[in-house]
C-alpha positions as CSV (number, residue, x, y, z in Angstrom):
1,X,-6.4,61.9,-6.3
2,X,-6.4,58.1,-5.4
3,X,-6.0,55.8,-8.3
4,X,-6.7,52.8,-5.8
5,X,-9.9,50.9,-6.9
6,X,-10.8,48.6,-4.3
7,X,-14.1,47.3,-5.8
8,X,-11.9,46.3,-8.7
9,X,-9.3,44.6,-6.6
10,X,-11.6,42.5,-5.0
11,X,-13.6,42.1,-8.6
12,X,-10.3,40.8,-9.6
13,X,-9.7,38.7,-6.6
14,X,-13.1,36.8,-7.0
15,X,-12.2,35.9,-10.8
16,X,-8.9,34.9,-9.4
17,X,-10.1,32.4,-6.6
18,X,-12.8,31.3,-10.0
19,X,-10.5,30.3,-12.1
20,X,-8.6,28.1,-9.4
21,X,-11.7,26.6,-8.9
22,X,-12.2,25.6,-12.4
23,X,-9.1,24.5,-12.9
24,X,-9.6,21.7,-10.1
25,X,-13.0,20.7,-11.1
26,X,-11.3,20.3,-14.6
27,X,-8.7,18.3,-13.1
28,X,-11.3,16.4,-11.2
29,X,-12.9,15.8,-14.7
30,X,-10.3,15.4,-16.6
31,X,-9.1,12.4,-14.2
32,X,-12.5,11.2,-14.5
33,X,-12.7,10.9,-18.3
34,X,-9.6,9.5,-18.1
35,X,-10.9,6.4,-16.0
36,X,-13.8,6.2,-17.6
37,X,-11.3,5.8,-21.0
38,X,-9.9,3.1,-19.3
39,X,-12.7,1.4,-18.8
40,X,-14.7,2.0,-22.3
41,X,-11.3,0.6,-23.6
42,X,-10.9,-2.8,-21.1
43,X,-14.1,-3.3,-22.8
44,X,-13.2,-2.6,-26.1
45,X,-10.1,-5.3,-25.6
46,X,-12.4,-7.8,-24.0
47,X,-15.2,-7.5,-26.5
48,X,-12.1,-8.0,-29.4
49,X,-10.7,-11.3,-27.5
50,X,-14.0,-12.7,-26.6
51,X,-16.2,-12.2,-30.1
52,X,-19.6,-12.5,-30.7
53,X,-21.2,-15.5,-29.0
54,X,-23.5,-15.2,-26.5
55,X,-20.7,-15.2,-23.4
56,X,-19.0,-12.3,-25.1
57,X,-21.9,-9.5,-23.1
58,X,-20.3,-11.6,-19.9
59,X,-16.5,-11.4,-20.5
60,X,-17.1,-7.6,-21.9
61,X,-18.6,-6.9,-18.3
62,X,-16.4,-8.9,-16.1
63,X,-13.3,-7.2,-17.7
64,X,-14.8,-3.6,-16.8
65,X,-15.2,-4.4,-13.3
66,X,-11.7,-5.7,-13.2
67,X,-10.5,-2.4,-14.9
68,X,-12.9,-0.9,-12.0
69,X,-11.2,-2.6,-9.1
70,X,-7.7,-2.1,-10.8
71,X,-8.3,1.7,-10.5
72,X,-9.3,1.4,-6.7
73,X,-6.1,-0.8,-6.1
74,X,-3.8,1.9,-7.2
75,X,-5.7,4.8,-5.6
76,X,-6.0,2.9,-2.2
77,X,-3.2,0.2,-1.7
78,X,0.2,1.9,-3.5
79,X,0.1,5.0,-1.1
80,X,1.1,2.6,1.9
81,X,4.5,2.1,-0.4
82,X,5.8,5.5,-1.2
83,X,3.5,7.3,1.8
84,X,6.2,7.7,4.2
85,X,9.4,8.2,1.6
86,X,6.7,11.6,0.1
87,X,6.0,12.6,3.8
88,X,9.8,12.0,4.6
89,X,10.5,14.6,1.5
90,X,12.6,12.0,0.4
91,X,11.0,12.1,-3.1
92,X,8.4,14.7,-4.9
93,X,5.2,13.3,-5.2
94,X,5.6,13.5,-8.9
95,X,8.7,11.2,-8.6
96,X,6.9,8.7,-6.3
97,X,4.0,8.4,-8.7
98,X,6.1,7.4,-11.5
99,X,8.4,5.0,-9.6
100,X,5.4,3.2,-8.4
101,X,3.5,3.6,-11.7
102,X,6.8,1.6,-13.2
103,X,7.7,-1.2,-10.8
104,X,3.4,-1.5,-9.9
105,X,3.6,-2.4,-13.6
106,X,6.5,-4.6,-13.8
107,X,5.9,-6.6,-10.9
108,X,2.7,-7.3,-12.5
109,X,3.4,-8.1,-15.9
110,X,7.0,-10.0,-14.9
111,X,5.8,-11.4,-11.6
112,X,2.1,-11.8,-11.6
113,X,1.8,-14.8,-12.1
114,X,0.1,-16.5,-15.0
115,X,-2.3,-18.7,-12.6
116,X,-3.9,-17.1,-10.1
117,X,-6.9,-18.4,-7.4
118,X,-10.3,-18.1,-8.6
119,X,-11.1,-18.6,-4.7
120,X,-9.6,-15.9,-2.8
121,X,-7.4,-17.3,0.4
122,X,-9.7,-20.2,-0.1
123,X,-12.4,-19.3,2.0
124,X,-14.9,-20.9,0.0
125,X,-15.4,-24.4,-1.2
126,X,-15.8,-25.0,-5.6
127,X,-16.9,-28.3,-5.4
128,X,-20.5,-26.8,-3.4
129,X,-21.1,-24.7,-6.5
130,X,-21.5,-27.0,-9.1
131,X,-23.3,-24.3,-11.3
132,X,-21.4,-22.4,-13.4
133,X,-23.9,-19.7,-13.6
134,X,-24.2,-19.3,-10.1
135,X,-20.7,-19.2,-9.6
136,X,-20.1,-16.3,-12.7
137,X,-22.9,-14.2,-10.9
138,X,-21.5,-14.7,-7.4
139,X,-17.4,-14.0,-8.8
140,X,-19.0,-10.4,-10.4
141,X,-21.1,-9.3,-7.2
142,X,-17.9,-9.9,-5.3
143,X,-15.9,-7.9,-7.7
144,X,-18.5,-5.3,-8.1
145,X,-18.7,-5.1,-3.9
146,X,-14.7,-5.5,-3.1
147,X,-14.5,-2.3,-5.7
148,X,-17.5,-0.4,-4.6
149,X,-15.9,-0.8,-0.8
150,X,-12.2,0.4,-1.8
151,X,-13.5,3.3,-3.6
152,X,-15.6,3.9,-1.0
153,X,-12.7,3.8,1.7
154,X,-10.3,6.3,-0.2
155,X,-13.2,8.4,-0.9
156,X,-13.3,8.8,2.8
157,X,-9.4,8.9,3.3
158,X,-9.3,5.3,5.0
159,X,-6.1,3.1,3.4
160,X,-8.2,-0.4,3.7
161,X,-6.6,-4.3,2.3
162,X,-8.1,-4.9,-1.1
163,X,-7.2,-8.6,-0.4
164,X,-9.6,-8.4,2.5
165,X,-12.1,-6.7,0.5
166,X,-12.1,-9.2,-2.3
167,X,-12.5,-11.9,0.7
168,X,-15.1,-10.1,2.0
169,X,-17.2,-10.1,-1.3
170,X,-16.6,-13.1,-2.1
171,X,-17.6,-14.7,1.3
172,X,-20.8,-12.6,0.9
173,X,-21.8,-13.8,-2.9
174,X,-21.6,-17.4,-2.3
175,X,-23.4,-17.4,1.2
176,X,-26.3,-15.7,-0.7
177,X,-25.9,-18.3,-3.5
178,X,-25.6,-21.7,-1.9
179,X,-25.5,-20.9,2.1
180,X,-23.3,-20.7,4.9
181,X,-22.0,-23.7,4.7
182,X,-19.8,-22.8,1.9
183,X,-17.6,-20.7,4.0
184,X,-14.6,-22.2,5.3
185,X,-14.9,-20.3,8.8
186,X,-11.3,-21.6,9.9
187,X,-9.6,-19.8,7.1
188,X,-11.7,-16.7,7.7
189,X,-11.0,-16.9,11.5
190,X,-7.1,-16.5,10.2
191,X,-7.3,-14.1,8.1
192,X,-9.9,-12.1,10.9
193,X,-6.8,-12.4,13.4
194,X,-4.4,-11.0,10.3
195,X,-6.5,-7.7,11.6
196,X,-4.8,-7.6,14.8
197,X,-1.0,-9.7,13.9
198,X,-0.3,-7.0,11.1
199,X,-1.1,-4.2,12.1
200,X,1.1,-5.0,15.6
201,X,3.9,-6.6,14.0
202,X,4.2,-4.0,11.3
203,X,4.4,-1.3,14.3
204,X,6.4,-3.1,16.7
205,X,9.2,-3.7,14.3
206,X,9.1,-0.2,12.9
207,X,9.3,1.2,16.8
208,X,12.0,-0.9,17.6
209,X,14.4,0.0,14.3
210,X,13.4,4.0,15.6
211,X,14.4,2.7,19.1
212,X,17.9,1.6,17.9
213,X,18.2,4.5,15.4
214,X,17.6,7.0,18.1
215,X,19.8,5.5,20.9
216,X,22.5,4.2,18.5
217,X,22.8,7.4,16.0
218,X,20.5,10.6,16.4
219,X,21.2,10.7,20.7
220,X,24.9,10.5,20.5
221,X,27.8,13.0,20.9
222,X,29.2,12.5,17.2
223,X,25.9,11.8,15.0
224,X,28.6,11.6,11.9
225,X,30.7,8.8,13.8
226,X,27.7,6.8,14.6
227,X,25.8,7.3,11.4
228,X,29.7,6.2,9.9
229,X,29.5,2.9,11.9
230,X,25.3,2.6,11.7
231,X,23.9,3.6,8.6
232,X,25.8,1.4,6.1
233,X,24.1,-1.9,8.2
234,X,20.9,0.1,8.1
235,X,21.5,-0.4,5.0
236,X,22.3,-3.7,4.5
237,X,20.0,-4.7,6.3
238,X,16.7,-3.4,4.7
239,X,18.9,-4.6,1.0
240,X,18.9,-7.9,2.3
241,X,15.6,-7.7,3.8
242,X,14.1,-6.9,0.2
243,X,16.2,-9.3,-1.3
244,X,14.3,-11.8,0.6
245,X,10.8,-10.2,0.4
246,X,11.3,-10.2,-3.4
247,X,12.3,-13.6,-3.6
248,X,9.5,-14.8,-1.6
249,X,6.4,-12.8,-2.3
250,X,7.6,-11.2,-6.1
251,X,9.4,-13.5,-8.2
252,X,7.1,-16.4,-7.5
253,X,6.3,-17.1,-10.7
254,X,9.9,-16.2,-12.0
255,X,11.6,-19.0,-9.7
256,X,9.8,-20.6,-6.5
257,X,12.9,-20.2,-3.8
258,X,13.0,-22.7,-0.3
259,X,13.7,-21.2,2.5
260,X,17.3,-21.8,3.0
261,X,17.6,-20.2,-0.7
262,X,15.8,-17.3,0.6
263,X,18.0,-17.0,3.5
264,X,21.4,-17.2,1.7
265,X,20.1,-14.8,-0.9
266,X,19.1,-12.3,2.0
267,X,22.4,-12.7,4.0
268,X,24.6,-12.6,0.7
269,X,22.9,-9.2,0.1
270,X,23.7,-7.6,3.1
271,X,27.7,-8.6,3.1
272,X,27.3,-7.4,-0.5
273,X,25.7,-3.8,-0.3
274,X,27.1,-3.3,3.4
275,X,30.8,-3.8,1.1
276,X,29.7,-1.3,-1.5
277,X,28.0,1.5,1.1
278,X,30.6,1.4,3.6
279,X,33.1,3.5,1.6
280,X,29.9,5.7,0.6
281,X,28.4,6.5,3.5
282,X,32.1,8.1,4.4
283,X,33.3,9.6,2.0
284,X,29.4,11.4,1.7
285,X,29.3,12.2,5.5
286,X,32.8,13.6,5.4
287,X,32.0,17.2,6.4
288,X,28.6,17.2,7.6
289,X,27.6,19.3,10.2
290,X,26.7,17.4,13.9
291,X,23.3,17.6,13.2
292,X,20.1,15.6,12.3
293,X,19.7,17.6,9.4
294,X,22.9,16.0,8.0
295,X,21.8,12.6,9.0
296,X,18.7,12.6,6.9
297,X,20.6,12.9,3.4
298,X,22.3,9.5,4.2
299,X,18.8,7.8,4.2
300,X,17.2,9.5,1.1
301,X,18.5,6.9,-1.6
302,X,17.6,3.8,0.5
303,X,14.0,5.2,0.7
304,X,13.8,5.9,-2.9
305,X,15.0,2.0,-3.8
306,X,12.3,0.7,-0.8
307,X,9.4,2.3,-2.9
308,X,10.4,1.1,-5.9
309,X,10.5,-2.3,-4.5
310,X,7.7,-2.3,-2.5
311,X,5.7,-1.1,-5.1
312,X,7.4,-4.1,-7.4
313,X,6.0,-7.1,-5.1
314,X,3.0,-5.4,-4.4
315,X,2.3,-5.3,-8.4
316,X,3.5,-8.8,-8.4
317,X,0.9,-9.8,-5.0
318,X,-2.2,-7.6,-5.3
319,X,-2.7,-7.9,-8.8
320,X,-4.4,-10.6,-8.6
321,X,-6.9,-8.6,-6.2
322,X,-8.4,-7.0,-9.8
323,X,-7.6,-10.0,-11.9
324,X,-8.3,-13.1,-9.9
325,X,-12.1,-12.9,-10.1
326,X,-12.1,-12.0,-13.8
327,X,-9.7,-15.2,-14.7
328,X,-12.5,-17.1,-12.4
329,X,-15.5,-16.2,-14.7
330,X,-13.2,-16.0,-17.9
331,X,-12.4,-20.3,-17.0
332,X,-16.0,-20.6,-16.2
333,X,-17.4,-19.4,-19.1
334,X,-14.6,-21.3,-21.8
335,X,-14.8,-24.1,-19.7
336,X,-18.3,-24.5,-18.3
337,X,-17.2,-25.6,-14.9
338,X,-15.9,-24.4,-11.7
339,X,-12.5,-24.5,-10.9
340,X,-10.1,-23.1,-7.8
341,X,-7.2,-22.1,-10.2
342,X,-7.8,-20.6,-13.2
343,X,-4.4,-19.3,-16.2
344,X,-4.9,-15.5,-16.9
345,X,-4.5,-14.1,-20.5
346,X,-2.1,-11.2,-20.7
347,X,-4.9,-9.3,-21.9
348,X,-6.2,-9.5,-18.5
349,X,-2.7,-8.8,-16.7
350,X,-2.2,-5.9,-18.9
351,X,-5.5,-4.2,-17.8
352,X,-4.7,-5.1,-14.1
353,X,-1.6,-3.8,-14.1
354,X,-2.0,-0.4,-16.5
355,X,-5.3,-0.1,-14.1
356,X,-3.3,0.0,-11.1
357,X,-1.0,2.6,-12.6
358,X,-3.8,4.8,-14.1
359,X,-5.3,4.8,-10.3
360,X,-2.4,5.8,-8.9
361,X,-2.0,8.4,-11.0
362,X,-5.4,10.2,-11.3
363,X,-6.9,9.1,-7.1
364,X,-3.8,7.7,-5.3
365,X,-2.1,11.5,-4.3
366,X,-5.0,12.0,-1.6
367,X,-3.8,8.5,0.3
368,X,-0.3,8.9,-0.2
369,X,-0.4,12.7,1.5
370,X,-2.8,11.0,4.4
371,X,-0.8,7.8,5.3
372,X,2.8,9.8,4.7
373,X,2.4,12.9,6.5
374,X,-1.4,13.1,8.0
375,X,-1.1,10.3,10.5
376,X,2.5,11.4,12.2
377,X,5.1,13.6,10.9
378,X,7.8,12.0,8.7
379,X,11.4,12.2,8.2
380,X,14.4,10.2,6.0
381,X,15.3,7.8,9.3
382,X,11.2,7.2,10.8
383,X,10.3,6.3,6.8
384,X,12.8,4.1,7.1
385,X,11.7,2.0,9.6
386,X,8.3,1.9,7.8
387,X,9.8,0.7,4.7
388,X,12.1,-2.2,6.5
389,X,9.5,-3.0,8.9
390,X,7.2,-3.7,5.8
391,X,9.5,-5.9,4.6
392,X,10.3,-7.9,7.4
393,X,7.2,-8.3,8.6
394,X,6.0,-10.3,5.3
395,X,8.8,-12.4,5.7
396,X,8.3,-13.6,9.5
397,X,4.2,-13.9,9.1
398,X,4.9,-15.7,5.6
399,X,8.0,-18.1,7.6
400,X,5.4,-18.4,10.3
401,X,2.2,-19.1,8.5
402,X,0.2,-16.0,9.0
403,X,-1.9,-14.3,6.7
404,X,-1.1,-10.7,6.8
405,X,-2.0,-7.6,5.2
406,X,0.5,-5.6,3.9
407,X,-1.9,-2.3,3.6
408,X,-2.5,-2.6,7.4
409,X,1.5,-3.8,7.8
410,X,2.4,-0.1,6.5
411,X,0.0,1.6,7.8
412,X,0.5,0.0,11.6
413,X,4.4,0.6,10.8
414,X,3.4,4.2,10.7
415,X,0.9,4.3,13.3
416,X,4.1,2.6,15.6
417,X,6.6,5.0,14.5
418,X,4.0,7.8,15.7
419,X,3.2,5.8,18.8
420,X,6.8,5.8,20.0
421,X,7.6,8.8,19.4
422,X,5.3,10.0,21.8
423,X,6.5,7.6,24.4
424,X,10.1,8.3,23.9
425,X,9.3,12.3,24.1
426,X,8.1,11.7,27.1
427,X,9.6,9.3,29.1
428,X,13.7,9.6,27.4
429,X,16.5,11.0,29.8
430,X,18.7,10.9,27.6
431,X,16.7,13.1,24.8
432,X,16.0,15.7,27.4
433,X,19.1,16.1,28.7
434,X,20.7,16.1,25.2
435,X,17.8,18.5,24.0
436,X,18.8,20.9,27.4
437,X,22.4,20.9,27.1
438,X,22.1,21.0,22.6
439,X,18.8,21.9,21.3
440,X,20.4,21.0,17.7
441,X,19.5,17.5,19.2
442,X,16.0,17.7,19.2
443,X,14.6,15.5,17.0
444,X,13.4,18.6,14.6
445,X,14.4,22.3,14.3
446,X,10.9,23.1,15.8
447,X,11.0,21.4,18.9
448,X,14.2,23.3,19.2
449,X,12.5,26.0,20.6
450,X,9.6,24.2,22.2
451,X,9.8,23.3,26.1
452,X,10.4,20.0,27.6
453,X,7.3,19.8,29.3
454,X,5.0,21.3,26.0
455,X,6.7,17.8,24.0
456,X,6.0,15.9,27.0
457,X,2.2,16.7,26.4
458,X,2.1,17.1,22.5
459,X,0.3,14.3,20.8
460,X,2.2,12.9,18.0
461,X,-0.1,10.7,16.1
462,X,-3.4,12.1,14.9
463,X,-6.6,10.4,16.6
464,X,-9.0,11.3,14.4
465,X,-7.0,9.3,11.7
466,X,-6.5,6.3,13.8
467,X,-10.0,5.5,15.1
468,X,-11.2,6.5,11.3
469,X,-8.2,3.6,10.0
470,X,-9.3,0.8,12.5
471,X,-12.9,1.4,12.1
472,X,-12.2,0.6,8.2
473,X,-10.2,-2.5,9.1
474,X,-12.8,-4.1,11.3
475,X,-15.4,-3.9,8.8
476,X,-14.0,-4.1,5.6
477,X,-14.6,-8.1,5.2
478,X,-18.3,-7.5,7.0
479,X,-19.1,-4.2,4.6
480,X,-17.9,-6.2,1.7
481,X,-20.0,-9.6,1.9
482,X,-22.8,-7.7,2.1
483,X,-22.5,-5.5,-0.4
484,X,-21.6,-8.9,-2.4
485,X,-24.9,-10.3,-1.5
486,X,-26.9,-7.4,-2.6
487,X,-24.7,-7.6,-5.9
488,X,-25.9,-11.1,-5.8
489,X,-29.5,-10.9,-5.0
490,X,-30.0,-8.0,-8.1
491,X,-27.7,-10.1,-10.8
492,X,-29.8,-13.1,-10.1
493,X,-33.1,-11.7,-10.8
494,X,-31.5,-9.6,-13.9
């Protein structure tokens, strides 16, 4: 007699694949309510700062749409920091999320600056909006817009700048409110070029520290010696590197650094940490196998200190994506009158900068799995060149007077790193004859065992991703304005 009941089984199966599904919608809701908390108590804090006069309904308002766009930052703009170091398997994702919960935080309360521009990149002129009605209603339709656009864009798995958003919406609201001839169109003509110079600089920089990497250490007879003489510059480098990018774009508010401060602090760095991981990176390699395998270990540390950095100066910079239009109408409505710079109460940094946090924690694991393992496959040594191409490439476009974005920096960095990869594959001698004569060479255990003339064809960067990315660049600024002006056009007539 059989004691097998399959009706049961599957009975049992369906109530199995039930409660899984369940559990994430109740993890979807959970999240949900959780935001919604955020925001219910942004209002709450504002509503206790601003009282009971008749600007208090404003203030209350404004501060929930900065809690609003705070919440898109961190689900959208932190993956493009700790992306490539969870793809890499360099950290858990758990691990990542707190590290760049923490420094997000810190760079925004320590380095956030406590005046911020009401104006974003100045591509609109105060003194044409002498209302300071007119000028409240246009700073909430672009918050309202530049939100509505990022949520939008990570809702659709597209990593888009927030800076260009909130450019975007605010280019939008005051055409609709006083005309085109607010705009300054030179300004917007840079930062419209930023779509093309970061993007490229971010991946050409990336590819070329892959190049080096590949030729120097991972193509060699004696990976150990090389990664012995190699690595602790790597090193170095991206320390001093950071050093640099930290003193220019984090600590702005802690200490405003020239440029030949910048560049001793960078270079005094490197001689520092290349003295302290020299010994190190021995005494850790001493025996490793000849493999890439082995090499990856050496990177995992550096990666974990680059997010934790990045994520610092991006709390410090981007901040002011959530925060900057709410100081605007916060000045406008204490003051009465319009102003390009406004201070920021650290009320307002503090829900900027736990709304950044709280994003990244409840929406940012979808972007961070995209732009760190989706796009092209990572390891230790490729997210390292993403990390130090980041770095360096705010430091060149700052030194050279070019407004970049540091979401489509990453993001190129990776799209690079992909990019090359393919080329290399196919055109490298050297790679194919070391793959022939040692598969342990190639540049993964699975293309070990997969032909020359298979990698030669493989497509290494996904398509599908990339057209989806650049479409969301181009019309980010477009999308936002007008959305902006529709904001506008309905908070007018309310």
């Amino acid at each position: 007699m059989s004691l097998e009941k399959s009706t049961l089984d599957k009975d049992l199966e369906k109530i199995v694949h039930v409660e899984a599904a369940t559990r994430s919608l109740s993890t979807g809701y959970v999240g949900h309510g959780m935001a919604l908390l955020f925001l219910g108590a942004s209002a709450v804090l504002a509503g206790a700062v601003a009282g009971v006069d008749h600007h208090s309904s404003l203030v209350v308002f404004a501060a929930v749409l900065g809690g609003y766009m705070a919440l898109n930052i961190g689900a959208n703009d932190v993956a493009n920091n700790v992306g490539p170091a969870v793809g890499s398997r360099a950290m858990t994702m758990m691990m990542a999320l707190i590290i760049a919960a923490v420094f997000e935080s810190a760079g925004a309360l320590i380095a956030g600056g406590d005046v911020v521009s009401t104006i974003s990149k100045g591509i609109i002129d105060p003194a044409q909006v002498q209302n300071s009605q007119i000028f409240i209603d246009a700073m909430m339709a672009a918050l309202i817009a530049a939100a509505i656009w990022v949520n939008l864009a990570t809702v659709l798995n597209a990593p888009v700048s927030t800076t260009h958003s909130v450019v975007g919406g605010v280019m939008g609201a005051g055409i609709a409110a006083v005309g085109f001839s607010l705009v300054n169109w030179t300004t917007l003509g840079a930062i419209a070029a930023s779509w093309v110079i970061s993007p490229l600089l971010g991946g050409i920089i990336a590819a070329l520290f892959l190049a080096f990497i590949k030729l120097n250490i991972i193509y060699t007879d004696d990976k150990i010696a090389s990664a012995r003489r190699w690595v602790p510059i790597l090193i170095a480098i991206m320390a001093g590197c950071f050093a640099s990018y930290l003193t220019l774009k984090g600590l702005k508010r802690v200490w405003k650094a020239d440029a030949q401060s910048i560049a001793l602090i960078g270079f005094g760095v490197f001689a520092l940490v290349w003295a302290i991981t020299h010994p190190i990176i021995r005494r850790q390699s001493e025996g490793m196998e000849n493999r890439n395998r082995s090499l990856r270990k050496l990177f995992q540390i550096p990666l974990i200190c680059s997010a934790a950095l990045l994520s610092f100066a991006h709390g410090a910079n981007d901040v002011a994506n959530a925060i900057g239009p709410l100081a605007a109408i916060l000045s406008a409505v204490e003051s009465g009158a319009v102003t390009a710079k406004a201070a920021v109460p650290v009320w307002v940094m503090i829900i900027g900068a736990f709304g950044i946090s709280l994003g990244l924690f409840i929406y940012g694991p979808k972007l961070v799995r995209m732009v760190g393992a989706q796009i092209t496959k990572m390891n230790p040594m490729r997210a390292y060149c993403v990390a130090l191409s980041a770095a360096i490439t705010v430091i060149v476009a700052s030194w050279l007077g070019l407004p970049v974005s540091s979401t489509h920096i990453a993001v190129g960095a990776v799209f690079g790193v992909g990019f090359f990869r393919e080329q290399f594959t196919k055109r490298s001698k050297r790679r194919q004859q070391m793959i022939q004569r040692r598969p342990s060479d190639a540049a993964s255990d699975e293309e070990a065992s997969v032909s020359v003339d298979v990698l030669r064809h493989r497509k290494l960067v996904r398509r599908s991703h990339f057209m989806t990315i650049i479409v969301a660049w181009v019309i980010t600024v477009p999308a936002s304005a007008i959305l902006a002006a529709g904001a506008y056009y309905l908070i007018s007539m309310i």
